[in-house]
N, C-alpha and C positions, 0 to 999 in steps of 0.2 A: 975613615971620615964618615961621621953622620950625613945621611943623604933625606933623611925626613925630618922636620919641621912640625913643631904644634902648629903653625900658620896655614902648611901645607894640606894639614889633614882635615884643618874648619875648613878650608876654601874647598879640600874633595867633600867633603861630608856636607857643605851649603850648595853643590852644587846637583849633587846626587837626590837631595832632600825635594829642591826649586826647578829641577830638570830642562837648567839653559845656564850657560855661561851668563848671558845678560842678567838672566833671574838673582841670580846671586851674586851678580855685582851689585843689585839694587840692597839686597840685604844685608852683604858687607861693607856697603856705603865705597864701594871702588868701582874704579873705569873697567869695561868689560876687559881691555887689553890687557889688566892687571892681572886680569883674573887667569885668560889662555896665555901667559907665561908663565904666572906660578904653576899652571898644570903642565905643560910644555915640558918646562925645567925640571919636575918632579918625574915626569914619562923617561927624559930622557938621563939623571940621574941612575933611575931602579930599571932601565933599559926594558920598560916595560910597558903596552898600552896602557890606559885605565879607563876610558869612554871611548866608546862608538859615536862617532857624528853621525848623527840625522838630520841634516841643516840646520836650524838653529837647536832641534832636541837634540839629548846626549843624555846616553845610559852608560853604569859600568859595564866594563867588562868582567870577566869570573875573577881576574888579576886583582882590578878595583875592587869589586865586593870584597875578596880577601885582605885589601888591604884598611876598608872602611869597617870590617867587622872588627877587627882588632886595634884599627885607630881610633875607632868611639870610646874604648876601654880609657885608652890615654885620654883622651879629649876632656874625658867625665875624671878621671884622675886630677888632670894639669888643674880641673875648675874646683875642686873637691881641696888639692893645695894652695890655691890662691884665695879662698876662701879663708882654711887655717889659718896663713899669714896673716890675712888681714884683721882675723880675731884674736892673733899671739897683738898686732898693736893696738889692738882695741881694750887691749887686760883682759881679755877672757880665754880661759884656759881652751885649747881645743879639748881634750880631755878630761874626766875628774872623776877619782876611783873615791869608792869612799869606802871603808874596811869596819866590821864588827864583829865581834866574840858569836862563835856560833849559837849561844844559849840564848840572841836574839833574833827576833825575824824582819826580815829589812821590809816586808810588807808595811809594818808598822810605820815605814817612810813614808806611805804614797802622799798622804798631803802635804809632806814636804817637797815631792821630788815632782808633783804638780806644779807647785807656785814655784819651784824652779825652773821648769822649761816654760813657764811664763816669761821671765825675764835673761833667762841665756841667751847669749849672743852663739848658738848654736854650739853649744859646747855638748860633746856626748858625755854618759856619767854611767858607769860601769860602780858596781856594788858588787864587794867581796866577803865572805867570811872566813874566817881562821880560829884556832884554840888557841887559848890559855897564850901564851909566849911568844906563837907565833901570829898572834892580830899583832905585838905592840913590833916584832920583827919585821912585816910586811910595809908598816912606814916607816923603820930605819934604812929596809931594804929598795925603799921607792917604787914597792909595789902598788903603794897606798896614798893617796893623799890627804887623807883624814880619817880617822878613826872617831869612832862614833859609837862606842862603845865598849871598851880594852878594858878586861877585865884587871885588876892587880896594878897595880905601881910599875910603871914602866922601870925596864931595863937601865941598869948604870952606865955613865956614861955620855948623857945628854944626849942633843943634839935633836930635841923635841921640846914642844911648850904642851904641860897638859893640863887639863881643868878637870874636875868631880863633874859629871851628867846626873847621878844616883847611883843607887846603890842596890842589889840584887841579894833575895834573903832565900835563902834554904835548908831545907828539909829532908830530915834522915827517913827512907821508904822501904818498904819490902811489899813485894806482893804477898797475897791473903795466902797463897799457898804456902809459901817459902817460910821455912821451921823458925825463923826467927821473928815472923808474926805472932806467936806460939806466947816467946814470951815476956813476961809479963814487969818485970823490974828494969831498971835502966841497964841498956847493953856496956858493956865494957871491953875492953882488947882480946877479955880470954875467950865473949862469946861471939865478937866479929872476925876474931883470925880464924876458925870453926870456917869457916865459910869465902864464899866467895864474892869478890867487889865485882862491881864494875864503874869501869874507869874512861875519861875520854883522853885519848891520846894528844900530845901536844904538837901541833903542826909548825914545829917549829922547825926551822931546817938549819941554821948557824948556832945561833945564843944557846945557852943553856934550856933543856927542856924542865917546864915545870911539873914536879906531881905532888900533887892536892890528895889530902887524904887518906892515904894508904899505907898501911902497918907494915914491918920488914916481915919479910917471908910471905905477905900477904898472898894466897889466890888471886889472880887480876883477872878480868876479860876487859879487855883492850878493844875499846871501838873508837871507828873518827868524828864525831859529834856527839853536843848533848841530844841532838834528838835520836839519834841511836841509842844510847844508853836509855832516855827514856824507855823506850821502848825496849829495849831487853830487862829491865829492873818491871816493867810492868807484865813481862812475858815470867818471871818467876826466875830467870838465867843470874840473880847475880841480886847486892844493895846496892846502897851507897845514898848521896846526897843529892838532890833534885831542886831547881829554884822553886820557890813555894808555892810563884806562882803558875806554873808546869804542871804541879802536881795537886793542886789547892781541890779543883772538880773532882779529880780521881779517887783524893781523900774521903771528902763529902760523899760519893757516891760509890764506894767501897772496893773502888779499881785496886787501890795503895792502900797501906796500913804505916802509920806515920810514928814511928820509936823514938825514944827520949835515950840520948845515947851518953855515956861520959863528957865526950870529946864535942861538942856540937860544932860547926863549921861557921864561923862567925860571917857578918857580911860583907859581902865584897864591894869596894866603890869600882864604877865603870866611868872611866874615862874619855874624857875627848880630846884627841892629839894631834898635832900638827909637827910638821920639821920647822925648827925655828928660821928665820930669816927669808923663809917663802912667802909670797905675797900673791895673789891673782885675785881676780873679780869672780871667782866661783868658791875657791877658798873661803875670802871674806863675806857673801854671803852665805854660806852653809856654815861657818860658825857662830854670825850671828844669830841663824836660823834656830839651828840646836839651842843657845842659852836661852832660848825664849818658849821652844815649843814642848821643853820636858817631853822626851824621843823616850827614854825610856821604859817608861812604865808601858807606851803603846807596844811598843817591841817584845815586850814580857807577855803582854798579853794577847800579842796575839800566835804566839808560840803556846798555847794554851791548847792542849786536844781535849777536842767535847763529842758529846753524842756516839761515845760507845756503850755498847753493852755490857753491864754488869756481870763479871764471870763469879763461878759460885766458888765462895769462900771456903776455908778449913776453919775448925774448931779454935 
């Protein structure tokens, strides 16, 4: 049998705080006798003191402090879900994940996710990213409540509504070191299997994983993000394709060396995705939000690395 109460532990914790049973009758709006029964009853429940009388003062005892340190916990919980609730009937999600392809940077949100916590009815909003298969996975999986930028044509099988955001264009790179900066006519399968790719791996955990790019027998190095990859394809470890706008500075400023390949990597549209037949007031507006504020392009660019130093080229 339960012997504590949330009622129990506001009236120890308003009493301990007001240091009089009268004190905190006044603040719980109850008759003092109300109050040395609900403690009475509580002592003699947990067969335990919980205040010292000092005539009208009363402090805990080490009992009480113990039982008020850990009853605050609850206290701030029980208010923490009655809050929730009362923003599950208000239509605002308590939660809202929002999910994108790592090749974007969610900073690119801030002035979205500003003029969002303007108008949240205290919903927290937790931002994820995934690759390739597994961003469109993580909202079939309910990891996600929007996707806000899914690379590729989601998965078969429904059971999402998705719109075009834009579209993300890229660029075949090698650094200045790496032999196939060298040379000079359009590369083809005999002179990219020679070599090694690099690849970002699909985080996908069920559905099928996607791979983008890469020739049979191909040399792989396997990392888990574009920005890893960037960054070993700019470390001279490997090619491959890069969003253009990724590598657009690097180009310019003679980080990368940018080749005209056979096979070029056409562009990808990124999508916005929701599970069909969900409905909340954080949902609705973060996807009005996105068809308005073109999220894209901000995202792309500012996954943009600047202000590094030019390393010295080969022939």
């Amino acid at each position: 049998m339960l012997r504590l109460s949330l009622d129990a532990l506001l009236t120890v914790d308003t009493i301990a705080r007001r240091g009089s049973f009268s004190a905190a009758a006044k603040e719980l709006y109850r008759v003092p006798s109300t109050i040395s029964y609900t403690v009475s009853k509580l002592e003699d429940d947990l067969g335990v003191q919980l205040f010292e009388r000092f005539g009208p003062r009363v402090v805990l005892t080490p009992a009480g402090e113990e039982l008020l340190k850990e009853g605050r916990y609850l206290l701030k919980a029980a208010g923490d879900l009655e809050s929730r609730v009362r923003r599950v009937a208000s239509g605002w999600e308590t939660e809202f994940t929002v999910g994108m392809d790592s090749a974007l940077a969610p900073l690119g949100l801030q002035d979205d996710i500003r003029a969002f916590y303007e108008v949240a009815d205290q919903t927290r909003l937790r931002i994820v990213r995934e690759a390739l298969s597994g961003t469109w996975e993580s909202l079939l999986d309910r990891r996600v409540d929007l996707l806000v930028g899914a690379a590729g044509e989601g998965p078969s099988g429904g059971g999402y509504t998705a719109e075009p955001l834009g579209t993300m264009s890229f660029v075949f790179v090698v650094a200045p070191s790496h032999p196939l900066a060298r040379v000079r006519h359009r590369l083809g399968k005999a002179e990219l299997t020679a070599h090694r790719a690099v690849s970002v791996a699909d985080s996908v955990r069920l559905l099928q994983a996607r791979t983008v790019g890469l020739l049979f027998g191909q040399d792989t190095l396997t990392v888990p993000d574009m920005q890893t990859k960037y960054e070993f394809q700019l470390a001279g470890l490997g090619f491959g394709f890069l969003p253009e706008a990724w590598a657009r500075a690097d180009i310019a400023a003679g980080r990368l060396v940018q080749k005209d390949v056979e096979e070029p990597k056409p562009d990808e549209t990124l999508y916005m995705a929701w599970r069909t037949g969900e409905e909340g007031a954080a949902l609705k507006w973060w996807r009005e939000r996105m068809r308005t504020s073109s999220p894209v392009e901000r995202m792309l660019a500012l996954n943009c690395p600047v202000d590094k130093a030019t390393p010295d080229t080969a022939g």
